[in-house]
HTML snippet that shows the backbone in 3Dmol.js (N, CA, C, O; Angstrom):
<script src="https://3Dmol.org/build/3Dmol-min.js"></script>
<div id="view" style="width:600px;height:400px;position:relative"></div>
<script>
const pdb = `
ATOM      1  N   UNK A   1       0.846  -1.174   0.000  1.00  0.00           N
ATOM      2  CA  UNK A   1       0.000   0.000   0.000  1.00  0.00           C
ATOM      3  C   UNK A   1       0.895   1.242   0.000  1.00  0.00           C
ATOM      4  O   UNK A   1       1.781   1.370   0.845  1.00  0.00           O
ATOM      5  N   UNK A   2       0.702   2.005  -0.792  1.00  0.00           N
ATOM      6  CA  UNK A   2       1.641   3.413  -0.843  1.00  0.00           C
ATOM      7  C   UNK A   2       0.658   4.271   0.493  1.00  0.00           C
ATOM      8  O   UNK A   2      -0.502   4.467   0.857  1.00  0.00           O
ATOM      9  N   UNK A   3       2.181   4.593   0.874  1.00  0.00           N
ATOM     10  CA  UNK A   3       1.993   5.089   2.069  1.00  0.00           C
ATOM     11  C   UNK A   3       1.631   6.353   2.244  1.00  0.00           C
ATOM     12  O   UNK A   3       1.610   6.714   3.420  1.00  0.00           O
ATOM     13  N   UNK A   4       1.266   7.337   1.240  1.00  0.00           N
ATOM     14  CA  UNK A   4       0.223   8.287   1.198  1.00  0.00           C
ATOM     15  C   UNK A   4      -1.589   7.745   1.485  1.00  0.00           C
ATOM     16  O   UNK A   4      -2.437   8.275   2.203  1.00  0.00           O
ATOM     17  N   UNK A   5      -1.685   6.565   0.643  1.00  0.00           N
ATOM     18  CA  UNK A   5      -2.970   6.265   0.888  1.00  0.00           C
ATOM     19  C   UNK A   5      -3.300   5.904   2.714  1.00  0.00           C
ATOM     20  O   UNK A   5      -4.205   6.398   3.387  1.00  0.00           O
ATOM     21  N   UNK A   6      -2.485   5.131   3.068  1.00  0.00           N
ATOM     22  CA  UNK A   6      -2.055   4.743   4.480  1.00  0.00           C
ATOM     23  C   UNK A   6      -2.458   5.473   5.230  1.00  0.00           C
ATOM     24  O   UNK A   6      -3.520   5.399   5.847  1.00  0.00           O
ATOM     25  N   UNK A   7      -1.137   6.799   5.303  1.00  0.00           N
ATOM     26  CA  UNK A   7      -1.510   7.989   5.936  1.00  0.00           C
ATOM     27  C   UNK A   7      -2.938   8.443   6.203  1.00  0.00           C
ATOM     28  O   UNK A   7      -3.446   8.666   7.302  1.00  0.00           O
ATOM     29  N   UNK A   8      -3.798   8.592   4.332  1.00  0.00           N
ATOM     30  CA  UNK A   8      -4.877   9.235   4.655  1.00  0.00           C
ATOM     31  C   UNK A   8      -6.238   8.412   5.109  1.00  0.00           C
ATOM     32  O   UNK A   8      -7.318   8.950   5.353  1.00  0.00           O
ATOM     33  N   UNK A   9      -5.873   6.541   5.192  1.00  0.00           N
ATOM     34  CA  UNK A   9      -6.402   6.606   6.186  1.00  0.00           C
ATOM     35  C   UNK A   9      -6.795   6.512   7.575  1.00  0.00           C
ATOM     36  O   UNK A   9      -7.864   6.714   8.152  1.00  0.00           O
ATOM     37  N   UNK A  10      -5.446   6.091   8.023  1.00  0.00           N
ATOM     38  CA  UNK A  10      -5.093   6.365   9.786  1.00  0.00           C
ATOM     39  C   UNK A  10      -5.618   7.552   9.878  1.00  0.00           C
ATOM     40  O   UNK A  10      -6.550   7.618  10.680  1.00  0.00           O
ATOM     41  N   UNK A  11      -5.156   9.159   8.968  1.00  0.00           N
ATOM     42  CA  UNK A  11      -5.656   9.989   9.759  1.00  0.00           C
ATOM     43  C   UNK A  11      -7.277  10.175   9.565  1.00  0.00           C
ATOM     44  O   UNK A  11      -7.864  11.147  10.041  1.00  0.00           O
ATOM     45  N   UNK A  12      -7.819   9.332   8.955  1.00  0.00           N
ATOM     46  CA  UNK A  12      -9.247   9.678   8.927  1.00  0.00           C
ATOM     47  C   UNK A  12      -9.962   8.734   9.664  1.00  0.00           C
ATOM     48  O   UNK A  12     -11.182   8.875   9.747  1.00  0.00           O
ATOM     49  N   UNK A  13      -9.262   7.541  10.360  1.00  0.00           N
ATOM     50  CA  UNK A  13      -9.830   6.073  11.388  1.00  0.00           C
ATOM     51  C   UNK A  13      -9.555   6.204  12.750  1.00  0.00           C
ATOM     52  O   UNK A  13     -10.079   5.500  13.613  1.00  0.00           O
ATOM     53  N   UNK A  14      -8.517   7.340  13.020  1.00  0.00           N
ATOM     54  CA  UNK A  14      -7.600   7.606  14.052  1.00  0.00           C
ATOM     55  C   UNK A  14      -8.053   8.170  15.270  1.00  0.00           C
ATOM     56  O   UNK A  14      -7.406   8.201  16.317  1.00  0.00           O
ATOM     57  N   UNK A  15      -9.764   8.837  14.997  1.00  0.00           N
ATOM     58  CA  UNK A  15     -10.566   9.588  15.749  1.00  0.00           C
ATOM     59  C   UNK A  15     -11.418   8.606  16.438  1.00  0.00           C
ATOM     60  O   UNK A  15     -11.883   8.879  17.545  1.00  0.00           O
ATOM     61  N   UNK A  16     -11.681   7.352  15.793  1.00  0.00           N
ATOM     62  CA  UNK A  16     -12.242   6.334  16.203  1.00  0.00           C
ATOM     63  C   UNK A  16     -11.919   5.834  17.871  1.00  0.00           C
ATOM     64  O   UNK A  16     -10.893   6.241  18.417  1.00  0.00           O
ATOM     65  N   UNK A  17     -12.747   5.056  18.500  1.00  0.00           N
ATOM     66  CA  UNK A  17     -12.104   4.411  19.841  1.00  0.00           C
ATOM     67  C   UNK A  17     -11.965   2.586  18.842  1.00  0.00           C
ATOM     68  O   UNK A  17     -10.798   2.234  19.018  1.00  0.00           O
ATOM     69  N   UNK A  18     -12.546   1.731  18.166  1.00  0.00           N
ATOM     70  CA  UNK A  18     -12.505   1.026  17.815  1.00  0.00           C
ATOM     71  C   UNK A  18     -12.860   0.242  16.488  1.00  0.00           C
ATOM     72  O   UNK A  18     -14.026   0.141  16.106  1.00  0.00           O
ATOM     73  N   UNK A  19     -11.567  -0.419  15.667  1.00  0.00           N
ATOM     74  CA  UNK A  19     -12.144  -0.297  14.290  1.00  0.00           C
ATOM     75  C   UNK A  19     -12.093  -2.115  13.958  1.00  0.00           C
ATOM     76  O   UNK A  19     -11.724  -3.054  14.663  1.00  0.00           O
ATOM     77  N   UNK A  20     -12.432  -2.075  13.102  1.00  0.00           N
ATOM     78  CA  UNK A  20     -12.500  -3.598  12.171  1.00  0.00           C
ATOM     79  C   UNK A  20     -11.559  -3.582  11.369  1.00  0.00           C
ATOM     80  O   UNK A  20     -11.456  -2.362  11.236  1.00  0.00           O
ATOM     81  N   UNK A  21     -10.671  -4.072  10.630  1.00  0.00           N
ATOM     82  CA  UNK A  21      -9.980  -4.261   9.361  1.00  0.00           C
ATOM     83  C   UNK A  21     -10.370  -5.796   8.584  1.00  0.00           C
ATOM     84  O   UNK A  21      -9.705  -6.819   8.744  1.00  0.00           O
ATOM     85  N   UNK A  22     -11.498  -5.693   7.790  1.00  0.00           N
ATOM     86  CA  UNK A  22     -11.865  -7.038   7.088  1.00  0.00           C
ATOM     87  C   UNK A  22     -10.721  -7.288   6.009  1.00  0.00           C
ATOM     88  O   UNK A  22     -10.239  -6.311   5.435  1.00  0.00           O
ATOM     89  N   UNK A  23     -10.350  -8.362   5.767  1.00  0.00           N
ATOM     90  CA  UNK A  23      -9.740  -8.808   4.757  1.00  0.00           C
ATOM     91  C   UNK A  23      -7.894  -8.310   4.936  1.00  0.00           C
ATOM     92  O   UNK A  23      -7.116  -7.997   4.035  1.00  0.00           O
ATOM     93  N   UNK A  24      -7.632  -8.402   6.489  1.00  0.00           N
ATOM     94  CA  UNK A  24      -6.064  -7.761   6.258  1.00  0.00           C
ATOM     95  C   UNK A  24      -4.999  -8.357   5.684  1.00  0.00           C
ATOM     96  O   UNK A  24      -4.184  -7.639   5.105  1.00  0.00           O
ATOM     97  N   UNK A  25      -4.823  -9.645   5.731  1.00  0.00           N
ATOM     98  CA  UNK A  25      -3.842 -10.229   5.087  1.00  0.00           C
ATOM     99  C   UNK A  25      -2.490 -10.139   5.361  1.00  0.00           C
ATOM    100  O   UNK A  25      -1.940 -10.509   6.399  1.00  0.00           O
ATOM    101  N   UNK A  26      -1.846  -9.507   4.148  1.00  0.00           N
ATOM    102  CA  UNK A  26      -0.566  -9.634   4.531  1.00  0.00           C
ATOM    103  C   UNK A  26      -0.111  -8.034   4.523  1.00  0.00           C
ATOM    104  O   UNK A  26       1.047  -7.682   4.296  1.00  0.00           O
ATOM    105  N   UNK A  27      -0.912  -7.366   4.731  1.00  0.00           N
ATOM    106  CA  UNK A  27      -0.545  -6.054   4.523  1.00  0.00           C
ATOM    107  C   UNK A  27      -1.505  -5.467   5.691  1.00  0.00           C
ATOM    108  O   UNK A  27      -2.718  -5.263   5.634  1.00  0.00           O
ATOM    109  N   UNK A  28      -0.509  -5.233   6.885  1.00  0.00           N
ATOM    110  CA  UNK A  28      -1.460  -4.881   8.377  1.00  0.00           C
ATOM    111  C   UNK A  28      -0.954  -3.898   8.979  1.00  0.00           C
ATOM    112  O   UNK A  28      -1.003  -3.602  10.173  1.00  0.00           O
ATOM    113  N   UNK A  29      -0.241  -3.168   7.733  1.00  0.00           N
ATOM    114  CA  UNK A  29      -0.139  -1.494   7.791  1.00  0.00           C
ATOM    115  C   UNK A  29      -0.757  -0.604   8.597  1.00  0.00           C
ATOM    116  O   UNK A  29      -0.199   0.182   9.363  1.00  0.00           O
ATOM    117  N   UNK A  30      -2.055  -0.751   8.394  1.00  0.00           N
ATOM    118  CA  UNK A  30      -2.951   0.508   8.697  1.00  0.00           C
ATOM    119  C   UNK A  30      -3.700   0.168  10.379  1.00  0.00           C
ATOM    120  O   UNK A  30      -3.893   0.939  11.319  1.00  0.00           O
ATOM    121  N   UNK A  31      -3.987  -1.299  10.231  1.00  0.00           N
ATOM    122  CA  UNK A  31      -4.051  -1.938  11.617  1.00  0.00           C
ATOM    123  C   UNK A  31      -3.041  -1.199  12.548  1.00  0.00           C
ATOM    124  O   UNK A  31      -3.324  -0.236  13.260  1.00  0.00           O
ATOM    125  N   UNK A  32      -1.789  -1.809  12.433  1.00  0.00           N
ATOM    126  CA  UNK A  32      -0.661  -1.290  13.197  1.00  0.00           C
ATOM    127  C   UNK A  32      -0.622   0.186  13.445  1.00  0.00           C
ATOM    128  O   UNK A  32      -0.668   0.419  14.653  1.00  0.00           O
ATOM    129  N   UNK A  33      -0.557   1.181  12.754  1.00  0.00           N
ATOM    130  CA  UNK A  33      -0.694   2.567  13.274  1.00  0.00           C
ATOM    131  C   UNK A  33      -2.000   2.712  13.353  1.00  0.00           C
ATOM    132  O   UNK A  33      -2.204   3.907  13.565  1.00  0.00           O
ATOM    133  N   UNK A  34      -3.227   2.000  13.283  1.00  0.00           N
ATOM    134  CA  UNK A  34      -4.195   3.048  14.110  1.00  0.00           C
ATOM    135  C   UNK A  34      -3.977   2.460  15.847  1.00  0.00           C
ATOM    136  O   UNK A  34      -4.394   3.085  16.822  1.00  0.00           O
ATOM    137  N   UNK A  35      -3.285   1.226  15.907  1.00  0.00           N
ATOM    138  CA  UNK A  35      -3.002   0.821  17.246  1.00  0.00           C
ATOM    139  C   UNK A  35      -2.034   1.509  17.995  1.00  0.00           C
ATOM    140  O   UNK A  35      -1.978   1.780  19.195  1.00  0.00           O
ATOM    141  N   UNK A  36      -1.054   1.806  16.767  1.00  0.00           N
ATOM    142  CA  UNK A  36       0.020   2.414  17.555  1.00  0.00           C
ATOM    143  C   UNK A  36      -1.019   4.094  17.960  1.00  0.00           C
ATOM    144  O   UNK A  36      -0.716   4.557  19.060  1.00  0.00           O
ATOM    145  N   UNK A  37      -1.968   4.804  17.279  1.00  0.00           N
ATOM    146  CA  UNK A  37      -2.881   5.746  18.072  1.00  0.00           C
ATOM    147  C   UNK A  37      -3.181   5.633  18.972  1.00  0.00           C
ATOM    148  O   UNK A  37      -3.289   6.629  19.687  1.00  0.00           O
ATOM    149  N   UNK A  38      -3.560   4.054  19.574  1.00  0.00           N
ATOM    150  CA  UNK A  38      -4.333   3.670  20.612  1.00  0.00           C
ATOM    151  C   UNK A  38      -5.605   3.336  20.037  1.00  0.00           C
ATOM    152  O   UNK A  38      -6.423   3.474  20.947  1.00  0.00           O
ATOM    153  N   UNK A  39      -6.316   2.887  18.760  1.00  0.00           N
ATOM    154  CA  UNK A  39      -7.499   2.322  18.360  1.00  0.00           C
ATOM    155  C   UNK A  39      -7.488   1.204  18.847  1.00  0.00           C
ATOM    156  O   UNK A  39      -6.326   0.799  18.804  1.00  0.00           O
ATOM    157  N   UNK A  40      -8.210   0.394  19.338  1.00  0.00           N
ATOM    158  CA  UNK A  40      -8.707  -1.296  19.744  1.00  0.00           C
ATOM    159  C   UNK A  40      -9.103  -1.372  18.293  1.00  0.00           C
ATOM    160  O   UNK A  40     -10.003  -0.753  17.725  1.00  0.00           O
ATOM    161  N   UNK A  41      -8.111  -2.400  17.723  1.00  0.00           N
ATOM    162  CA  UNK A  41      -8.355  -3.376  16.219  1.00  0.00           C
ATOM    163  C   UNK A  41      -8.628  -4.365  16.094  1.00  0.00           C
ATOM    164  O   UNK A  41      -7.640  -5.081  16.253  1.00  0.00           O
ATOM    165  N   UNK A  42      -9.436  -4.871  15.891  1.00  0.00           N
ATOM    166  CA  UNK A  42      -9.745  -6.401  14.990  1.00  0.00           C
ATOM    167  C   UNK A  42      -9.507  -6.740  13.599  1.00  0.00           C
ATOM    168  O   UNK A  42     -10.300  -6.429  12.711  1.00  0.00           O
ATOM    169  N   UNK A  43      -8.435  -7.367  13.398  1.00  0.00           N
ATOM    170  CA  UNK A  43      -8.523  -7.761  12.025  1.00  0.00           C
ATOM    171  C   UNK A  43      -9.104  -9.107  11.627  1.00  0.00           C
ATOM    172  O   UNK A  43      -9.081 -10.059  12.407  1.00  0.00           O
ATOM    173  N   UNK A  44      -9.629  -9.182  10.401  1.00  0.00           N
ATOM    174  CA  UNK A  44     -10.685 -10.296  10.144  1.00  0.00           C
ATOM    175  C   UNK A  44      -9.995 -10.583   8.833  1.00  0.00           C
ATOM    176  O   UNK A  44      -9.770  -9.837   7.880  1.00  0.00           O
ATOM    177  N   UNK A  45      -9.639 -12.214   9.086  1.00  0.00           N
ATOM    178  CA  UNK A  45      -9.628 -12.979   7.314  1.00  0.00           C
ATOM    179  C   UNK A  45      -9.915 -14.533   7.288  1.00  0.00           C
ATOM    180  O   UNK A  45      -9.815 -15.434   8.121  1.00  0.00           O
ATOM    181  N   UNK A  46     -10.286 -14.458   6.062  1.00  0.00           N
ATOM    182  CA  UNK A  46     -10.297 -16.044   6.403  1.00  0.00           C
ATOM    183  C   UNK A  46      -8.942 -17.065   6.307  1.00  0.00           C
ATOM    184  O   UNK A  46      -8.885 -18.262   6.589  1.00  0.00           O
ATOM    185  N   UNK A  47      -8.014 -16.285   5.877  1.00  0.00           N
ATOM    186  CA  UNK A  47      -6.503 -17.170   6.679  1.00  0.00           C
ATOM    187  C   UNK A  47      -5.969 -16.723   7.587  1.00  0.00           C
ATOM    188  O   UNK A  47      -6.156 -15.518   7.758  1.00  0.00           O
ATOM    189  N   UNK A  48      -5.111 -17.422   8.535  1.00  0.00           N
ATOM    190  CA  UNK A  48      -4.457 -16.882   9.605  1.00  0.00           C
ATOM    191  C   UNK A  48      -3.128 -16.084   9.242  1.00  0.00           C
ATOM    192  O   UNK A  48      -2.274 -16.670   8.576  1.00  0.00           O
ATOM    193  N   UNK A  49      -2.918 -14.777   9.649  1.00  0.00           N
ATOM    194  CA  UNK A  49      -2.270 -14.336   9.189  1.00  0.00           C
ATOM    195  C   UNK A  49      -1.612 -13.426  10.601  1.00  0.00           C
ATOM    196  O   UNK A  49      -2.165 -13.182  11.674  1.00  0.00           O
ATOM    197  N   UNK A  50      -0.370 -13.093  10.164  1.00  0.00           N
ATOM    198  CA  UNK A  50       0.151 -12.937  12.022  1.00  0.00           C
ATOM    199  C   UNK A  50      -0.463 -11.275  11.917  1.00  0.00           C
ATOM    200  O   UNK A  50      -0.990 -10.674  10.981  1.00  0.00           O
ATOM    201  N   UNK A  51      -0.123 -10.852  13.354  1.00  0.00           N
ATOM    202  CA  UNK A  51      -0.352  -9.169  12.509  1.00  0.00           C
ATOM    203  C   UNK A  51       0.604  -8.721  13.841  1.00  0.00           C
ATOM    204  O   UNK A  51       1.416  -9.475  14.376  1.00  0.00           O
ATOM    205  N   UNK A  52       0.321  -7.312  14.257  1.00  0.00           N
ATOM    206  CA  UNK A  52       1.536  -6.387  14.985  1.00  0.00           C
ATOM    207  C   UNK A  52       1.123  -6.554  16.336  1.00  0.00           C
ATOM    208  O   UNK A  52       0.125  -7.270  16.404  1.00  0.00           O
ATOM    209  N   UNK A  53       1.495  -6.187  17.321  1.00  0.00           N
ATOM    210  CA  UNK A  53       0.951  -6.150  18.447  1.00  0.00           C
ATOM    211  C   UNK A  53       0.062  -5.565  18.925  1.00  0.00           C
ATOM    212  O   UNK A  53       0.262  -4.396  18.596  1.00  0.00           O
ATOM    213  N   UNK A  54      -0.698  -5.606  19.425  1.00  0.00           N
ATOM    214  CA  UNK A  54      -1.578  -4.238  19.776  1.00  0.00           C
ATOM    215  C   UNK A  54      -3.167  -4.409  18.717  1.00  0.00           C
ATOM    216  O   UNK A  54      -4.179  -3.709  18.763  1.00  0.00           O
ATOM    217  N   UNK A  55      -2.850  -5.637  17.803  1.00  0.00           N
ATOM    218  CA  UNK A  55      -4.048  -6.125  17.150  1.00  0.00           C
ATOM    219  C   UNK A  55      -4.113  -7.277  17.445  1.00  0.00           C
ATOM    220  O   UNK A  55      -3.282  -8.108  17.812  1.00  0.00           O
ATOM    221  N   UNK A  56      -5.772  -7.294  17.160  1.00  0.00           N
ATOM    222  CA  UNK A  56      -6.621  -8.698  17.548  1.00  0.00           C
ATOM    223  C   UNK A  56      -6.688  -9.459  16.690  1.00  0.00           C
ATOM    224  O   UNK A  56      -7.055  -8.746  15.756  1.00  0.00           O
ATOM    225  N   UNK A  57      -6.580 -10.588  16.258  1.00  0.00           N
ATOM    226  CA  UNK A  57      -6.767 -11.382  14.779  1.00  0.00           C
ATOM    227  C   UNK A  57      -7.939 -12.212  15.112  1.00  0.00           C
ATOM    228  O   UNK A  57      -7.893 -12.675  16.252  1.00  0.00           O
ATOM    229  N   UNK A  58      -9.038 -12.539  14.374  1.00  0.00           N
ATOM    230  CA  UNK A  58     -10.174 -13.576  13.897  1.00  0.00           C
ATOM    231  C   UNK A  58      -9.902 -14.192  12.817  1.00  0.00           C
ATOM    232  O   UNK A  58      -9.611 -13.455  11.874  1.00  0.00           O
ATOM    233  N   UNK A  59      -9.895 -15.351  12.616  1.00  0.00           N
ATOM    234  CA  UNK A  59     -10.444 -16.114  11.316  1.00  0.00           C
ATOM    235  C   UNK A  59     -11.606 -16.273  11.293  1.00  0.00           C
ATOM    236  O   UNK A  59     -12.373 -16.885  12.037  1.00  0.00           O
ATOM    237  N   UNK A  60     -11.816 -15.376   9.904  1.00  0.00           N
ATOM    238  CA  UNK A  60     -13.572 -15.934  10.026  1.00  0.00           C
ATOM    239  C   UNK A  60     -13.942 -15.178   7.981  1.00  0.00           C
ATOM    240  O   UNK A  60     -13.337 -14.268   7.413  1.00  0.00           O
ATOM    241  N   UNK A  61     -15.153 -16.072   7.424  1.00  0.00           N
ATOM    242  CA  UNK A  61     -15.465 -15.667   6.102  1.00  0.00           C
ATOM    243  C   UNK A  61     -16.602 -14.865   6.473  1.00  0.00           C
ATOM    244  O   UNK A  61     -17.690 -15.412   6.655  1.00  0.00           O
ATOM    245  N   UNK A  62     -16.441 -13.459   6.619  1.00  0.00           N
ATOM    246  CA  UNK A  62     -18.303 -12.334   6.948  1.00  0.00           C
ATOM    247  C   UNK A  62     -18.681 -12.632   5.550  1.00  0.00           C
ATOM    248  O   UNK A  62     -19.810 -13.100   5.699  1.00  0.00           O
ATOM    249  N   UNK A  63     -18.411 -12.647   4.198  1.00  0.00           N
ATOM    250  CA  UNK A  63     -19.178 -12.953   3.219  1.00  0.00           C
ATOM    251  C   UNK A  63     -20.085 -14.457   3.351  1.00  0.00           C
ATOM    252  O   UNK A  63     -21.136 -14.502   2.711  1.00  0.00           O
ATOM    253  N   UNK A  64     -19.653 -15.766   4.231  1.00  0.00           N
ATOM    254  CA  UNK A  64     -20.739 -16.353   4.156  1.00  0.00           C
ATOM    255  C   UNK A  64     -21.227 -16.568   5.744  1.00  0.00           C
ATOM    256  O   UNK A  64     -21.654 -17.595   6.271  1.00  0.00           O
ATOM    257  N   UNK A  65     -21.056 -15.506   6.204  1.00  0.00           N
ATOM    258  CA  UNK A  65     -21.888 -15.211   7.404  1.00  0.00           C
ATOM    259  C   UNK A  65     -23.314 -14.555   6.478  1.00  0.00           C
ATOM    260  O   UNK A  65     -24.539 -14.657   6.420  1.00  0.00           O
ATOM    261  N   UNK A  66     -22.282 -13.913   5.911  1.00  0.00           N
ATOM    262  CA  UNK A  66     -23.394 -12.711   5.287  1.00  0.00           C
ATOM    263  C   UNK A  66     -24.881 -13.666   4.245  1.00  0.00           C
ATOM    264  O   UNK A  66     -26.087 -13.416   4.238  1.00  0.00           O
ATOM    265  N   UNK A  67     -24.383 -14.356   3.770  1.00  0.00           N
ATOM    266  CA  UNK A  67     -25.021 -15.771   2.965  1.00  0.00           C
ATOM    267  C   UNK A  67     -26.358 -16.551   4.246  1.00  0.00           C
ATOM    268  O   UNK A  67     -27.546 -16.758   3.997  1.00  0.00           O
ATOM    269  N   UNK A  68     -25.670 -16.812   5.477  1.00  0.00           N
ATOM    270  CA  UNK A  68     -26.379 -17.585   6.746  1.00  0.00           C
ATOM    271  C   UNK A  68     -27.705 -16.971   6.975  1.00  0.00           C
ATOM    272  O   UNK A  68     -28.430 -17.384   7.880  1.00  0.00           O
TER     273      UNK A  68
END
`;
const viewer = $3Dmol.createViewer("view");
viewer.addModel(pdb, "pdb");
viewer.setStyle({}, {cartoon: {color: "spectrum"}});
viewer.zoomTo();
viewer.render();
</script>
């Protein structure tokens, strides 16, 4: 992710007390600095994927939750 996009959106998630990141993968960029703000993160995928400290990881598919 170019790190202009990044930037603009930590600083626009950053006001938040707690966010979601669906689909983070292997790129847990934006997770990581809104934590390093102090946001409470959840990241959601359906593979396990490690992420930074200060984030929460789920495995889980919301598209066939979304289906249920």
């Amino acid at each position: 992710m170019k790190k202009s996009l990044r930037d603009a959106l930590v600083g626009r998630l950053s006001g938040y007390d707690r966010a979601v990141e669906v689909g983070v993968g292997r790129e847990p960029s934006v997770a990581a600095a809104l934590a390093a703000r102090g946001v409470d993160v959840v990241a959601v995928d359906v593979h396990d994927f490690p992420v930074p400290d200060g984030v929460s990881f789920v495995r889980d598919d919301v598209f066939a939750r979304a289906d249920a």
